[in-house]
C-alpha positions as CSV (number, residue, x, y, z in Angstrom):
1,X,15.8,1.0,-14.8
2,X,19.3,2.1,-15.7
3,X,20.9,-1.3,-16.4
4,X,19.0,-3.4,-18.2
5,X,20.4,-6.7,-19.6
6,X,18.8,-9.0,-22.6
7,X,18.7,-12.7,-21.7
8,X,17.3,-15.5,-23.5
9,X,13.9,-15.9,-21.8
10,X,11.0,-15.3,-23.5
11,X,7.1,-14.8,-22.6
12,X,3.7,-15.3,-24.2
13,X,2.2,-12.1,-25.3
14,X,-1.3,-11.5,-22.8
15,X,-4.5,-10.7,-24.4
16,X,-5.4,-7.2,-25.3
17,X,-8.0,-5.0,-23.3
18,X,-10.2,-3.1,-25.4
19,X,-10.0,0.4,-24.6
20,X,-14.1,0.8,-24.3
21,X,-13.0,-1.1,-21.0
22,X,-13.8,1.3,-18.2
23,X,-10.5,1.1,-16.3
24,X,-8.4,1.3,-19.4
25,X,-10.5,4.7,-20.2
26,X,-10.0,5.6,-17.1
27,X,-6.1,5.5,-17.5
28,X,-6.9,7.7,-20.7
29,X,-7.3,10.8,-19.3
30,X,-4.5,12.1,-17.4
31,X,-3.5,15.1,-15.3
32,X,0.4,17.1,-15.1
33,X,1.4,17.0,-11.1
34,X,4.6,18.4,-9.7
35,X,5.8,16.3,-6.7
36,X,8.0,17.3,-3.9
37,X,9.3,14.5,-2.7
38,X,12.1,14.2,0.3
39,X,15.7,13.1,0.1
40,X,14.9,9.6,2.0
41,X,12.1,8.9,-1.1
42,X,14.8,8.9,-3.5
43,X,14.7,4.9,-3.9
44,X,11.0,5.5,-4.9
45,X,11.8,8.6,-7.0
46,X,14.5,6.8,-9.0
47,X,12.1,3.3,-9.4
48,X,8.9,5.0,-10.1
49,X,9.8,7.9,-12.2
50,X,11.7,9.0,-15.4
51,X,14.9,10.4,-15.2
52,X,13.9,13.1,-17.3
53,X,10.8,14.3,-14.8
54,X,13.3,14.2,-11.8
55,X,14.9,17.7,-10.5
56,X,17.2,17.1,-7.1
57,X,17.0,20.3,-4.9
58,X,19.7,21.8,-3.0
59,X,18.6,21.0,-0.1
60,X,18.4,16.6,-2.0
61,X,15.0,16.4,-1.8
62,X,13.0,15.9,-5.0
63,X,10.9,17.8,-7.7
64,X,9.2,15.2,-10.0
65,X,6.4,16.5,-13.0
66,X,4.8,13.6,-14.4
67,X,1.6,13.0,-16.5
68,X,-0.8,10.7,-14.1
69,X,-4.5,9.1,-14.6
70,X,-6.8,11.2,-12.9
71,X,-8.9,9.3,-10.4
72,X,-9.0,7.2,-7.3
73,X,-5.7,5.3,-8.5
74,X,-3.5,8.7,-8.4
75,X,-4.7,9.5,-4.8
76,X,-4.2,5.7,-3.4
77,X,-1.0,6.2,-5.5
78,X,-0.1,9.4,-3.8
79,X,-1.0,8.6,-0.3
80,X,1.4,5.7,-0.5
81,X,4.3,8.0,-0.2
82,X,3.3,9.2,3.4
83,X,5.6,11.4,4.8
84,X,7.8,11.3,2.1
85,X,5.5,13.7,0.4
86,X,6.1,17.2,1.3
87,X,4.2,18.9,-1.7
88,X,1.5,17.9,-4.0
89,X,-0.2,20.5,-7.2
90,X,-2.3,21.3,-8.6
91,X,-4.5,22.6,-5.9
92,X,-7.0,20.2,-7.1
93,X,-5.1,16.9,-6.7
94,X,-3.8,18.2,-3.5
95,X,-7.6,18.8,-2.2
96,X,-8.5,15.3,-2.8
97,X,-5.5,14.0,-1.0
98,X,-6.2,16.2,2.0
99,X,-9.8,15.0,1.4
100,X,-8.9,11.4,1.8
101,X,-6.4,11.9,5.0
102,X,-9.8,13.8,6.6
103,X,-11.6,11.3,5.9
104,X,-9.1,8.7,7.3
105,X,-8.3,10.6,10.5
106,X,-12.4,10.2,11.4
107,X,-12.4,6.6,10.5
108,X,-9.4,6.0,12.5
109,X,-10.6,7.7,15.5
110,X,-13.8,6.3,16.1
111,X,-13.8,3.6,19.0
112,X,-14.1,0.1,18.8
């Protein structure tokens, strides 16, 4: 968000999770990745991301570093860019995504 404008509407404050709750644990523990993302992802670059993390390349594609929960939610998250994503580390996040496209390529390819 790079302009952001106060108005006069107003919201009710929602109830706190306690962080014993699995999911918010879950969201706890976090993992650097270094993203190279291509020059037609920039819309998702610049809403999802921190200008700070954000590195254009020469060539406009896109280096993001970002802190990320570990888990299912980062590769759902990751596999949501598609094609857009040319580059994933570390190896370890990047074995679980290739994991997941595997496992998607057998599902897909199994008859009716």
């Amino acid at each position: 968000m790079k302009e952001i404008v106060v108005t006069e509407i107003s919201y009710e404050p929602r109830t706190v999770v306690a962080a014993t709750d699995t999911k918010v644990n879950d969201l706890l523990h976090t993992i650097e990745v270094t993203l190279h993302i291509s020059a037609q992802g920039a819309y998702r670059v610049y809403d999802e991301f921190a200008e700070k993390t954000i590195t254009q390349r020469e060539d406009g594609s896109y280096t993001v570093t970002a802190q990320f929960p570990v888990g299912n939610w980062l590769d759902s998250y990751l596999l949501s860019f598609g094609p857009l994503l040319i580059e994933v580390s570390p190896e370890q996040v990047r074995t679980r995504i290739l994991s997941h496209l595997e496992t998607m390529k057998r599902n897909l390819n199994v008859p009716l």
